[in-house]
PyMOL commands that place a pseudoatom at each C-alpha (Angstrom):
pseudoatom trace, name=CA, resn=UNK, resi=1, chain=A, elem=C, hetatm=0, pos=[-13.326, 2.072, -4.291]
pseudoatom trace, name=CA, resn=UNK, resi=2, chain=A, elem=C, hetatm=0, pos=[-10.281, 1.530, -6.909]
pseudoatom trace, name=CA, resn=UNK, resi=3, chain=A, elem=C, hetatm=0, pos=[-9.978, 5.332, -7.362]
pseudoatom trace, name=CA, resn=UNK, resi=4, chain=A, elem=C, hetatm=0, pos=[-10.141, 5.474, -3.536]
pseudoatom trace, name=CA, resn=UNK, resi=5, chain=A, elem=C, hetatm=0, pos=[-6.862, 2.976, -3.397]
pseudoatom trace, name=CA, resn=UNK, resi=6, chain=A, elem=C, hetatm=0, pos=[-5.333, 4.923, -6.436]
pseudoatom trace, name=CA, resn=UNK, resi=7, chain=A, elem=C, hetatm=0, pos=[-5.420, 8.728, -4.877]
pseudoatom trace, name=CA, resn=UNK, resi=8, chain=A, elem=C, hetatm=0, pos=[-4.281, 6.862, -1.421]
pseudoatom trace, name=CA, resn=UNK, resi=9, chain=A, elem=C, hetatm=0, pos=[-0.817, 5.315, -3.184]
pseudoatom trace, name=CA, resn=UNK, resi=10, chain=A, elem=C, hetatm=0, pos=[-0.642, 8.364, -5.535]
pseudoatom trace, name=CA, resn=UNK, resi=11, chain=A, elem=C, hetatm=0, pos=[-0.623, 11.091, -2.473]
pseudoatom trace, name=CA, resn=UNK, resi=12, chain=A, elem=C, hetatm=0, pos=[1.212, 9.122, 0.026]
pseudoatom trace, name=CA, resn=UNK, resi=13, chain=A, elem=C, hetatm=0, pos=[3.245, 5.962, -1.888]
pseudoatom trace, name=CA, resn=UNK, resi=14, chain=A, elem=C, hetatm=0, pos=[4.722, 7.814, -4.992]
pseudoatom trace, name=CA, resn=UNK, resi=15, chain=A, elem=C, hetatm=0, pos=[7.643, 9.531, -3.897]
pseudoatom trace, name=CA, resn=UNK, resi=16, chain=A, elem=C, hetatm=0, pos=[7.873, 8.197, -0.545]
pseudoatom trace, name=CA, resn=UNK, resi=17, chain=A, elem=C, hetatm=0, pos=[11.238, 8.926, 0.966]
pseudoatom trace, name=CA, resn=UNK, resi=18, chain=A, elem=C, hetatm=0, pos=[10.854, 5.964, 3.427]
pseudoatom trace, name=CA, resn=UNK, resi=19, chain=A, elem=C, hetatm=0, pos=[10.244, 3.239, 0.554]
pseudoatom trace, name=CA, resn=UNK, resi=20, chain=A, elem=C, hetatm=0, pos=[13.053, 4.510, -1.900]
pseudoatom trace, name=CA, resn=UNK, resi=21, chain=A, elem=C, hetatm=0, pos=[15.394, 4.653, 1.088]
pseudoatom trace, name=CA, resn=UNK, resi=22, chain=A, elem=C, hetatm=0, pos=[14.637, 0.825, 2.313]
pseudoatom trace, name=CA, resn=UNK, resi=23, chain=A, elem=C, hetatm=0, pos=[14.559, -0.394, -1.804]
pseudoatom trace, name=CA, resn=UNK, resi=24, chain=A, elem=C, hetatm=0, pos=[18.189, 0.873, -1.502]
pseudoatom trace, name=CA, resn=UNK, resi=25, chain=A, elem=C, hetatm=0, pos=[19.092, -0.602, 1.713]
pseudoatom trace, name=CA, resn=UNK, resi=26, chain=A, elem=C, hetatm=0, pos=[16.779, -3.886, 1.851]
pseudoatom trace, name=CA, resn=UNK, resi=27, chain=A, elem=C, hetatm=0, pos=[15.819, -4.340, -2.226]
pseudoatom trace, name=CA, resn=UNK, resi=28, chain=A, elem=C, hetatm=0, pos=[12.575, -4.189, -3.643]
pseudoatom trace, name=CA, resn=UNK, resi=29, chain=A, elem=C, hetatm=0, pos=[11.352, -7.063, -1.518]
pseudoatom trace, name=CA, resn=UNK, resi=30, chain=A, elem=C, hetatm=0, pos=[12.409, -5.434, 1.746]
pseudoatom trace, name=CA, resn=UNK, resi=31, chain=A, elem=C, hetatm=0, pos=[10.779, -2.526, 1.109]
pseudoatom trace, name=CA, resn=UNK, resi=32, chain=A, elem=C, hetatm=0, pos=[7.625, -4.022, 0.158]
pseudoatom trace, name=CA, resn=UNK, resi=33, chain=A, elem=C, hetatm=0, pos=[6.993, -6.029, 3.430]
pseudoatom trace, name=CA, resn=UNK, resi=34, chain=A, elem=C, hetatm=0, pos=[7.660, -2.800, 5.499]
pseudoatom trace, name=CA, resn=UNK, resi=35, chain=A, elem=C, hetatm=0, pos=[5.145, -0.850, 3.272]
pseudoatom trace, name=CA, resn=UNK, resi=36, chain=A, elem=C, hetatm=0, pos=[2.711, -4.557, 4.478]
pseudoatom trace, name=CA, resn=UNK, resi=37, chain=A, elem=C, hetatm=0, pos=[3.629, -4.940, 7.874]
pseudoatom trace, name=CA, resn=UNK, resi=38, chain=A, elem=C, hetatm=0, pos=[4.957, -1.544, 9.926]
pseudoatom trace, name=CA, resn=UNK, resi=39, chain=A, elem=C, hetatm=0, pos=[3.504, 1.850, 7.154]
pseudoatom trace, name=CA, resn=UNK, resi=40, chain=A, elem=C, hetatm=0, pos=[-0.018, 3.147, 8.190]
pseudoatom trace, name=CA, resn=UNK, resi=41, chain=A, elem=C, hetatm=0, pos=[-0.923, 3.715, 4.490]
pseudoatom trace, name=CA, resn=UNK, resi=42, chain=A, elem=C, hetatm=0, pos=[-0.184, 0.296, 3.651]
pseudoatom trace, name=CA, resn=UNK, resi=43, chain=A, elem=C, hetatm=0, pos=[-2.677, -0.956, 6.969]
pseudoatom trace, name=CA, resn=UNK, resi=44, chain=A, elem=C, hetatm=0, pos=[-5.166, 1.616, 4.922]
pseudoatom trace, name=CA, resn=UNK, resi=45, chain=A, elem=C, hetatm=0, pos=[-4.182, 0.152, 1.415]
pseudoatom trace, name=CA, resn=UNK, resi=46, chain=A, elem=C, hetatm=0, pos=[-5.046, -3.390, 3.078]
pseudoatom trace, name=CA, resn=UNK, resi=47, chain=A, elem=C, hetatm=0, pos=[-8.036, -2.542, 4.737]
pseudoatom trace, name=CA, resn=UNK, resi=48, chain=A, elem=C, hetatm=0, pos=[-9.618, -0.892, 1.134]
pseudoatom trace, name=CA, resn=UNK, resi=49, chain=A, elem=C, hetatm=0, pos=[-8.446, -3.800, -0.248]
pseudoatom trace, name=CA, resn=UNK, resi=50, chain=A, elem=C, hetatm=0, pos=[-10.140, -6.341, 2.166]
pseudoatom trace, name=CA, resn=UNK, resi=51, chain=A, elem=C, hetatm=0, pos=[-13.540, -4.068, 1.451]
pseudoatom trace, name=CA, resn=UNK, resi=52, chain=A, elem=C, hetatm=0, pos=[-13.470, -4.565, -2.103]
pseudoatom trace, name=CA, resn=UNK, resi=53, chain=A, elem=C, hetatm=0, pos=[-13.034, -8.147, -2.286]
pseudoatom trace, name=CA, resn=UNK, resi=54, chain=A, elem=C, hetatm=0, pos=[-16.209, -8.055, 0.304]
pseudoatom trace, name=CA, resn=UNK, resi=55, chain=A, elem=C, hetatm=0, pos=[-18.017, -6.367, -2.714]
pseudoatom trace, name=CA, resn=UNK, resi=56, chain=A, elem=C, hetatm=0, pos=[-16.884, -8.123, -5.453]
pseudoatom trace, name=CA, resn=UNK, resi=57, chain=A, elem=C, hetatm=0, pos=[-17.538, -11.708, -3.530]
pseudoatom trace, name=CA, resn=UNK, resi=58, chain=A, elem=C, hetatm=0, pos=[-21.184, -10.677, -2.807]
pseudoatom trace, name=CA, resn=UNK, resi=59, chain=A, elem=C, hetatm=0, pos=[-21.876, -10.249, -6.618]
for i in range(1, 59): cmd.bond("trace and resi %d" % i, "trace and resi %d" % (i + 1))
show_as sticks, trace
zoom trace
């Protein structure tokens, strides 16, 4: 599941135009709550990350 959330950011996050364009006009911080709220890799980012706390509760 972490490799899963790796390759996802690595292919789509690193190098984003979108994100280094907002950390120059919004900062760090602005860019960060549009990759949360409004990117469709960071809904997918969320949902993996929802999935493994489900495992890692259960044990």
């Amino acid at each position: 599941m972490i490799s899963e959330i790796d390759a996802t950011m690595e292919k789509y996050c690193d190098g984003c135009f979108v994100k280094q364009q907002l950390r120059k006009d919004r900062g760090k911080q602005g860019a960060h709550q549009f990759c949360i709220e409004s990117c469709t890799v960071g809904e997918q980012l969320q949902f993996l990350g929802q999935e493994l706390l489900k495992i890692y509760s259960k044990e």
